[in-house]
Structures are given as structure tokens and as C-alpha cells.
C-alpha positions in Angstrom: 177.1 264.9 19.7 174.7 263.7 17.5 170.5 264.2 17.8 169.4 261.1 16.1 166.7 262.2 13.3 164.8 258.8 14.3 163.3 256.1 11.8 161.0 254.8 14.6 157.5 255.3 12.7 155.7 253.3 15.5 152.7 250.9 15.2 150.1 251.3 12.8 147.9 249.3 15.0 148.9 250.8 18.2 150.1 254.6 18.4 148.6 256.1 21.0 151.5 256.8 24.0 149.3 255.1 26.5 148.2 252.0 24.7 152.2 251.3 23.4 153.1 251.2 27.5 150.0 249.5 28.4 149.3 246.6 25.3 153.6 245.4 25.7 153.5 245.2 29.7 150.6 243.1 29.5 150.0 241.2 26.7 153.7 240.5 25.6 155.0 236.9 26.6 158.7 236.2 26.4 160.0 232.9 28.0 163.1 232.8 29.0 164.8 230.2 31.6 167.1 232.0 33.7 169.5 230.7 36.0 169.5 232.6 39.8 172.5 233.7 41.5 172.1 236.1 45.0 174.5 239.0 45.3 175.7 239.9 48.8 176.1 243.4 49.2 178.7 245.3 51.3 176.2 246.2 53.9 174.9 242.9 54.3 172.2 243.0 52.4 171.2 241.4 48.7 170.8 241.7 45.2 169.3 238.8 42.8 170.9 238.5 39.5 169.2 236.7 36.8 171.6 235.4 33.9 171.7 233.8 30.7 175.0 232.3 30.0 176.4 230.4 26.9 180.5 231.4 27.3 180.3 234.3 25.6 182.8 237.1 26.5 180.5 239.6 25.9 177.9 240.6 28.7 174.6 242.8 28.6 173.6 243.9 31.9 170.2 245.1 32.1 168.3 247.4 34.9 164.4 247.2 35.4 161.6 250.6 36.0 160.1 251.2 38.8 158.7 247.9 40.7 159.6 245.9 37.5 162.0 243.1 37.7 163.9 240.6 35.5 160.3 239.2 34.7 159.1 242.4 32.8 158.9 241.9 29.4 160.8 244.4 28.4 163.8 242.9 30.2 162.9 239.4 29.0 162.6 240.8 25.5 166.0 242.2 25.6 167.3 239.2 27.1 166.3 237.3 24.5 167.3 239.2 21.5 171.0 239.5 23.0 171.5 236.2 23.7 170.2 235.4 20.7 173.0 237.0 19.2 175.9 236.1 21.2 175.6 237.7 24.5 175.5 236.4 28.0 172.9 238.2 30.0 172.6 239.8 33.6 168.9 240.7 34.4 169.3 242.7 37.8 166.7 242.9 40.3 167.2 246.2 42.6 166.7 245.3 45.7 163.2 243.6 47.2 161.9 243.1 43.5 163.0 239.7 42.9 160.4 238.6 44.8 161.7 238.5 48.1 162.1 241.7 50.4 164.9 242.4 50.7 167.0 242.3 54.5 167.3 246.0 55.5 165.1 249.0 55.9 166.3 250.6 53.0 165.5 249.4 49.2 165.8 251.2 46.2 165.3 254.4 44.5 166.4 256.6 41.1 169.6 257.4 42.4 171.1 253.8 43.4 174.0 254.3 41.5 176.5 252.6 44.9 174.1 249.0 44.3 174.9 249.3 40.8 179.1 249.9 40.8 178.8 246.6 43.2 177.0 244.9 40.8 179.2 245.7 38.0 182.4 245.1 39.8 180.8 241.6 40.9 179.9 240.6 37.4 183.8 241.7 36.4 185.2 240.3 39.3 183.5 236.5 38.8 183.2 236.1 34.7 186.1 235.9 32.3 184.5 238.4 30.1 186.4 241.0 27.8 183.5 243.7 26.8 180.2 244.6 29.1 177.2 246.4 27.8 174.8 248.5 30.0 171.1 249.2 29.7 168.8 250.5 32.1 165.1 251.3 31.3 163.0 253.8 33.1 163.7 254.6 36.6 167.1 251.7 36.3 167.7 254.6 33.4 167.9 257.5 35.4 169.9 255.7 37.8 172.7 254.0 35.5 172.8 257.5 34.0 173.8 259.0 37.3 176.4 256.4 37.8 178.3 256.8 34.3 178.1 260.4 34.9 179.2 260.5 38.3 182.1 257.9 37.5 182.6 260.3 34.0 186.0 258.2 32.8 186.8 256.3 35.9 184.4 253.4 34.6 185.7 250.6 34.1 187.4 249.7 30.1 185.6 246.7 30.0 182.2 249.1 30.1 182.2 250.1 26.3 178.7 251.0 25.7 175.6 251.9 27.2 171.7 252.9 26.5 168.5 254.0 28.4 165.4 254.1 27.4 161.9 256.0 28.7 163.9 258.0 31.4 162.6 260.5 33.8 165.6 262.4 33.5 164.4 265.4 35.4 162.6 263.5 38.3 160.6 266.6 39.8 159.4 267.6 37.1 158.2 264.2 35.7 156.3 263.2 39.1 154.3 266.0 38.5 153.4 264.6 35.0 152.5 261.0 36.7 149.9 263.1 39.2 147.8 264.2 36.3 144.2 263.0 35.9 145.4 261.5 32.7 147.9 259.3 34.3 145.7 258.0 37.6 145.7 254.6 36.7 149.2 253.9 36.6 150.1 255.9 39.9 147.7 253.6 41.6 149.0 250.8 40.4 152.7 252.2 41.3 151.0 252.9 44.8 149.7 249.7 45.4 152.8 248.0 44.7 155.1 250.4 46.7 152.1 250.4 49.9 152.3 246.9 49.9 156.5 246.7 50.5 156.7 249.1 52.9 154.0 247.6 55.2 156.1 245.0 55.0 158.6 246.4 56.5 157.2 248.6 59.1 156.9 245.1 60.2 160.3 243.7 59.9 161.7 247.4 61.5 158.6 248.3 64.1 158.6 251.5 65.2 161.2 252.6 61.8 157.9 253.8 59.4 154.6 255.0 60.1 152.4 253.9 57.4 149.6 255.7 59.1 147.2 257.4 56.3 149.2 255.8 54.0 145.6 255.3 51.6 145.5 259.0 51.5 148.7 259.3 49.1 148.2 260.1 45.7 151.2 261.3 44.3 154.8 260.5 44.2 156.0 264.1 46.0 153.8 262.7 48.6 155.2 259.1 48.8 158.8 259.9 48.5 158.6 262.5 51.0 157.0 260.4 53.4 159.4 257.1 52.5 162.1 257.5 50.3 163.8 260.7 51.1 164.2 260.0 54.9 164.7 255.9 54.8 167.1 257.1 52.0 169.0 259.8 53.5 167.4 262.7 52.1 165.4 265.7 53.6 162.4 265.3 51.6 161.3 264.7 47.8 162.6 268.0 46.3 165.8 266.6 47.7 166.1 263.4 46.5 164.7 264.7 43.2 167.5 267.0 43.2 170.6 265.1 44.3 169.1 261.8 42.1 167.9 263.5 38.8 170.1 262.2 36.0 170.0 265.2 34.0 172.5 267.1 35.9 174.9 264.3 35.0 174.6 263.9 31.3 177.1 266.7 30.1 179.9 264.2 32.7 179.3 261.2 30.5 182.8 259.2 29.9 181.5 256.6 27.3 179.1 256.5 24.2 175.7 256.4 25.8 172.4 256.0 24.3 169.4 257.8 25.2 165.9 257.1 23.7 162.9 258.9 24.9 159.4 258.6 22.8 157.5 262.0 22.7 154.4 260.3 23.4 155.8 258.7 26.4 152.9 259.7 29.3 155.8 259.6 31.9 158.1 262.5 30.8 158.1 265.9 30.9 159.3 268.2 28.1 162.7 269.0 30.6 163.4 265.2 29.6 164.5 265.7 26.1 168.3 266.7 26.5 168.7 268.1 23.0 171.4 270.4 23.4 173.1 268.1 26.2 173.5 265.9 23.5 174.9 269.1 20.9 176.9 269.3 23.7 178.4 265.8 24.6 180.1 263.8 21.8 179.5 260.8 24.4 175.4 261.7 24.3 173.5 260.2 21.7 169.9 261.3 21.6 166.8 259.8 19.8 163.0 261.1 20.3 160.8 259.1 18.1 157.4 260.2 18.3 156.2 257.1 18.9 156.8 254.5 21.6 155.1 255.0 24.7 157.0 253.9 27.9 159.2 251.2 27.5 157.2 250.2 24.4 158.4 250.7 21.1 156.1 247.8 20.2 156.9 247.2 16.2 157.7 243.3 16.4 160.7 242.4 14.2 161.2 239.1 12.8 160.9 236.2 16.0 159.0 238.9 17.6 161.9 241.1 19.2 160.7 244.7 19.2 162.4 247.9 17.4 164.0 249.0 21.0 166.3 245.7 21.0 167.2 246.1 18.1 168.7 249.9 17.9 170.4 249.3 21.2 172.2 246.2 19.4 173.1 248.2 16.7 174.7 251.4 19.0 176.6 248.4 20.7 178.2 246.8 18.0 177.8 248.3 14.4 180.5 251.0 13.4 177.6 252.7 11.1 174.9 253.0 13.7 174.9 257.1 13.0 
């Protein structure tokens, strides 16, 4: 179903793909006063759950990038807007980016989709509420889309609605666009943040990970094959890549999803714009503005929420979004 002919016309002041991911993430302050619960997983381990409650008995539940958190703006920002109008919010933290590592020698990755059906059955199973809204952003994107599509229509009917935004869809193929001269900057800075956790635990698990020449990584194919794919289960990268990419699960979708991918976004490859899954899928709804960035989409509305809050409000509750 329907390719969204979008009215995103982007910032006047800021339209370049890399300054709309770069100016939000760091210069965007939203405050918002969460209150902490810790999630025990069925393996023993845990997830952190920040909410925002006020009765409702409607819940967002929201799913950070790639070593983001509950504490990224873009989570905060969504936070805000929804419970602004209405909602109670769940900002999850995948596991070891809440700010404590997490127990076990696994942690997360773009195909978690197991961490996030306990999630959602624990937030079902514990609050009194009567609809549940999902968005995940970015690599919590990919990942919620493999779960809806996996699950197809065994989720659960108090799930009505869901959206991702700036989602490496096709994760091969998108890891190849982060190793590009043009996009050094941010794979260090994913680098440094993902060295720094697992020398962590090659100290909680001795002998478990050899972080030997771990400096000499530059690219994702080369961290994931070295870390993910076996700590995870999976023979190397091209596996997990494979067996994780959400694209493969779109045309499976069971309820109305949004996706929104930016053409500028410096993330995504052209493999992760699923226009004819979407002709395909009356469940698929698909928007490429050409503007954005990742997880930007920085035209402030009115109390500065941004255009992305905004649309995904309107897919969840107004009859006329199309």
C-alpha cells in the first residue's frame, strides 16, 4: 500500500544530510524526568526501562540506534511530544546502554527481536493499558521491523500501530555505506563506543573475547565479524547481516507500519527504500522525504517538537493521515 508523496520540505537553515543528523544529536536539549524500572530477562540478564506515566491507557514504546539510549534526543523528543498528548511512555534501553553493562557476554544487535517480545509482553503483562504504539529508530528500527514481521498476525491486539525511522533495512549493504571516506567520523565514534564495552567484558568473561588489534578495525564487516556474529550466534557478518536484515521481513508485516527513510540520510543505501514492498503490502506505509538526515528531521514545531513526532502521531491516531 501506499508510497507517501511526502510534505517534509526540511530546514531552510539546515539541509545538508550530515548537518540534520549531526546539529539534532548534539545541540537539541529535551528534559524529561523519567522514572527507572529494571526488566529481568528470561536468561537472567536485564533490560532498563525508562517511563513516563500519567494513567493513560495508551502506551508508546520507543527503541533507540545504535549505542543511543533513552537519553538521545530523539527518544526524549518523542517522549515528550506523546506524553504531551496523552500517552504514557516506555523508553527502552537494549541491553548495556542504560549505563550499566549489562550481566552476560552477549548484548545487543539489529536482530534482537526475542529482547523485544519480552519487553512488550512485560509492559502488557504489568500496565492496565488497552492500546500500545511501537517505534523504533535506526538500528531499534530494523530490529522491531524483524519482530512484526516475524510475528506477521500473531502480535499481540493491543499492538495497533507502529513506525521506524532512518533504518538500515538491508544491513550489508548499508555498512558498506558507513565505511566510506565520507562517513569516517561517525564510524569512529560508533567504534569508540562499541571498543570501549567490549573491553569491558573481555574482563567480566576472561578468556571469552580477544580484543587483540582491536585499534586496527575500521569498519562494521570487520567489527561484527570479529564480535557480534560469533558472541551472537552467527558465523560471521554476512551472516548476521543476512538472517538480521529487516527487509526480508517487510512483505510479512501484520499491522499498519510506518516507515520513513530521508534520501539524504548518510547511513542508507539505495536497497533501503522499499518502494514496491510497500505497492506490495497494504500494512507498509512508505515515506522518503528528501530531507532529514539520520534521525533528524529537524523542522521544530510549535514547543519545539520536530516534524518526525509529529507524522508518527498522526499514523497513530488520525483516520486521515493518507
Amino acid at each position: 500500500m501506499p508510497v507517501i508523496n511526502s510534505s517534509f520540505s526540511g530546514n531552510r537553515f539546515c539541509n545538508n544530510g550530515h548537518a540534520e543528523t549531526i546539529i539534532p544529536a548534539l545541540f537539541r536539549k529535551v528534559e524529561i524526568a523519567y522514572k527507572r524500572e529494571r526488566m529481568t530477562l528470561a536468561d537472567g540478564d536485564f533490560i532498563d526501562l525508562d517511563w513516563q506515566k500519567k494513567g493513560s491507557k495508551k502506551v508508546l514504546v520507543l527503541f533507540h540506534g545504535l549505542e543511543g539510549s533513552s537519553q538521545s534526543q530523539y527518544i526524549k523528543g518523542f517522549s515528550r511530544f506523546f506524553y504531551d498528548k496523552g500517552f504514557d511512555t516506555c523508553a527502552v534501553n537494549f541491553r548495556s546502554c542504560s549505563g550499566e553493562i549489562n550481566k552476560l557476554l552477549c548484548s545487543y544487535n539489529s536482530g534482537v527481536s526475542d529482547d523485544i517480545e519480552e519487553v512488550l509482553f512485560h509492559v502488557s503483562k504489568n500496565n492496565l493499558y488497552d492500546e500500545m504504539y511501537l517505534c523504533g529508530f535506526s538500528l531499534g528500527g530494523n530490529a522491531l521491523l524483524k519482530y512484526l514481521g516475524e510475528q506477521s498476525n500473531n502480535v499481540s491486539s493491543l499492538i495497533k500501530r507502529a513506525a521506524a525511522f532512518s533504518v538500515p533495512i538491508d544491513l550489508a549493504a548499508s555498512s558498506k555505506v558507513l565505511a566510506s571516506q565520507a562517513n569516517k567520523v561517525y564510524m569512529q565514534r560508533f567504534l569508540n563506543s562499541l571498543n570501549t564495552k567490549i573491553k569491558q567484558k573481555s574482563l567480566m568473561f576472561p578468556g571469552s573475547i580477544d580484543v587483540k588489534g582491536i585499534e586496527k578495525i575500521k569498519t562494521f564487516g570487520e567489527w561484527d565479524s570479529k564480535f557480534t556474529a560469533p558472541i551472537h550466534g552467527y558465523k560471521d557478518s554476512s551472516d548476521y547481516y543476512a538472517k538480521c536484515n529487516a527487509l526480508q521481513f517487510l512483505p510479512h508485516l501484520g499491522i499498519p507500519t510506518l516507515l520513513v527513510n530521508s534520501k539524504n540520510d548518510p547511513f542508507l543505501s539505495a536497497s533501503c527504500f522499499p518502494y514496491k514492498e510497500a505497492e506490495d503490502n497494504a500494512k507498509l506505509y512508505f515515506e522518503a522525504p528528501i530531507y532529514g538526515g539520520h534521525v533528524g528531521f529537524s523542522i521544530s514545531m510549535p514547543n519545539g517538537h520536530y516534524w518526525s513526532e509529529k507524522k508518527c502521531f498522526d499514523f497513530f491516531v488520525e483516520n486521515n493521515f493518507i
